[in-house]
MIVEX-918544 format. One record per residue (C-alpha): residue number from 1; residue in three letters; x, y, z. Coordinates in pm, 1 decimal. Example, Ala and Ser with C-alpha at 12.3 -4.5 7.8 and 13.67 -1.06 7.14 Angstrom:
i,aa,c1,c2,c3
1,Ala,1230.0,-450.0,780.0
2,Ser,1367.0,-106.0,714.0
// end
This chain:
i,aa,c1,c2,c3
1,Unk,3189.4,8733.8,9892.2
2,Unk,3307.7,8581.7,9577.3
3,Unk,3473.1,8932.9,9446.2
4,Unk,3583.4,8989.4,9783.4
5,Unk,3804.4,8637.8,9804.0
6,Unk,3902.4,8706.9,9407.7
7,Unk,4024.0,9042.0,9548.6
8,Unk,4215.6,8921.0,9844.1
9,Unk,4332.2,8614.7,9624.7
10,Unk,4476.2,8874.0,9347.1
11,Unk,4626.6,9099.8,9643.0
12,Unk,4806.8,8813.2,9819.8
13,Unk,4923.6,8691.2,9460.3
14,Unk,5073.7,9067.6,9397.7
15,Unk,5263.8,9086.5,9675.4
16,Unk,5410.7,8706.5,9672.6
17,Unk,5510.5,8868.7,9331.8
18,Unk,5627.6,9211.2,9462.0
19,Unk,5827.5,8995.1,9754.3
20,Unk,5938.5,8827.4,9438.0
21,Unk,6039.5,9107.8,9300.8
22,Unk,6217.1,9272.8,9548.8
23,Unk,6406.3,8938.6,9649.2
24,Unk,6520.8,8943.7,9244.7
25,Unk,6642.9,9327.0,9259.3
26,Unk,6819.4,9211.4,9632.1
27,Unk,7014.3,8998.3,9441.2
28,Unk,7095.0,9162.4,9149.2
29,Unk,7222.4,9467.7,9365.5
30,Unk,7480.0,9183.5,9556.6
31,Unk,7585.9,9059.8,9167.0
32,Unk,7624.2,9424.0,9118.1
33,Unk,7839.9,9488.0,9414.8
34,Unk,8051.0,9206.0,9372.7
35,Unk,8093.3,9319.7,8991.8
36,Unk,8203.1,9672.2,9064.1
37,Unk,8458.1,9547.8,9359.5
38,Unk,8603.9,9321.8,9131.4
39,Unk,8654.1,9586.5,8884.5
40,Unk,8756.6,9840.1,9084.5
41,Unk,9035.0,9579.4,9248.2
42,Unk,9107.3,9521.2,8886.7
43,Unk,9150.9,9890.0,8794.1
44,Unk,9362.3,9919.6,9112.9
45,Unk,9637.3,9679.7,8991.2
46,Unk,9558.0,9837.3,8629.6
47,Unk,9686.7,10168.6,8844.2
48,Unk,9977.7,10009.8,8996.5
49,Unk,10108.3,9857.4,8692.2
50,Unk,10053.9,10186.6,8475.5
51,Unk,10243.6,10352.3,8784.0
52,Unk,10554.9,10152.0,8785.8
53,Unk,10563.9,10193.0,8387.1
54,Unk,10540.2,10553.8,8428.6
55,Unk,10799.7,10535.9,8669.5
56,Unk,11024.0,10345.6,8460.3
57,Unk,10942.8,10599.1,8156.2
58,Unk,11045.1,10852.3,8410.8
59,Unk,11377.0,10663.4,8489.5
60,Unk,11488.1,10625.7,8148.2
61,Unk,11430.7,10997.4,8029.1
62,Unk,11668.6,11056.3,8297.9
63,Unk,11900.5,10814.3,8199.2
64,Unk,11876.6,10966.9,7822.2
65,Unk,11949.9,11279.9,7942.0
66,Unk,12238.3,11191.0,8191.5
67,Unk,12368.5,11019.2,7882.5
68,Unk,12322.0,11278.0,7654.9
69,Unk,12521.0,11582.7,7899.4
70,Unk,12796.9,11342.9,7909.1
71,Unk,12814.2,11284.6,7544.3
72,Unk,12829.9,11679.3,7508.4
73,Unk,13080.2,11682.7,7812.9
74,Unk,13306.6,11436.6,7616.8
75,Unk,13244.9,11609.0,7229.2
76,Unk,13346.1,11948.3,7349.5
77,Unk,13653.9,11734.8,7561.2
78,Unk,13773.2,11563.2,7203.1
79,Unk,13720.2,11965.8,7028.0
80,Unk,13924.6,12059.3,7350.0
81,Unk,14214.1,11764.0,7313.6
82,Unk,14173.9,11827.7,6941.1
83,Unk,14257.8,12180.8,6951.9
84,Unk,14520.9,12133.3,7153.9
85,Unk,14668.7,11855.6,6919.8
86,Unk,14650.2,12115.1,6669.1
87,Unk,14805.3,12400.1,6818.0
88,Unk,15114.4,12158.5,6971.3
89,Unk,15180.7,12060.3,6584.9
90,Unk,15212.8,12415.0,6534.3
91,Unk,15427.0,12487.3,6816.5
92,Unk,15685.9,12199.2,6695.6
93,Unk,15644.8,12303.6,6329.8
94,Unk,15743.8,12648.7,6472.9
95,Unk,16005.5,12520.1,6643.6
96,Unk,16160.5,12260.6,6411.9
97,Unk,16162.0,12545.8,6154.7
98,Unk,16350.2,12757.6,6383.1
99,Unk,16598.7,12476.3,6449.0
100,Unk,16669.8,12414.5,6092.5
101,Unk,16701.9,12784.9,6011.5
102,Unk,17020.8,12889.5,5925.2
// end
């Protein structure tokens, strides 16, 4: 009888510890949960913000290359005006010649 209390006395002790146990992992699992909600709400506005920056990137390459067609739009304009600066000198240096020709 002696072994057979020791026995049951050792059983009931290893499952108040298993219960233990089991309540421990039970709440480790919840800190867990709460741990990877938190991050992934944290990686979410991570996302958002990386989003909007990207978007922004996005804007301003646009912007760049708006900005850089007109800026070839207005240097072949000037080569344009500039050529035709050029060739009116050339019509009134014709032309004054002719007028002071004899």
């Amino acid at each position: 009888e002696t072994n057979l209390a020791t026995t049951k006395a050792a059983e009931e002790e290893l499952h108040r510890q298993l219960e233990a146990l089991r309540a421990e992992m039970a709440s480790q699992q919840e800190e867990s949960k709460r741990a990877i909600l938190s991050l992934e709400e944290k990686l979410g506005e991570e996302q958002g913000r990386t989003q909007g920056l990207l978007q922004r990137e996005q804007q301003a390459c646009e912007m760049i290359q708006s900005l850089e067609l007109k800026n070839n739009e207005l240097a072949e304009a000037k080569d344009n005006l500039l050529a035709d600066l050029t060739q009116a000198n050339s019509d009134t240096e014709q032309a004054r010649a002719k007028a002071e020709a004899p």
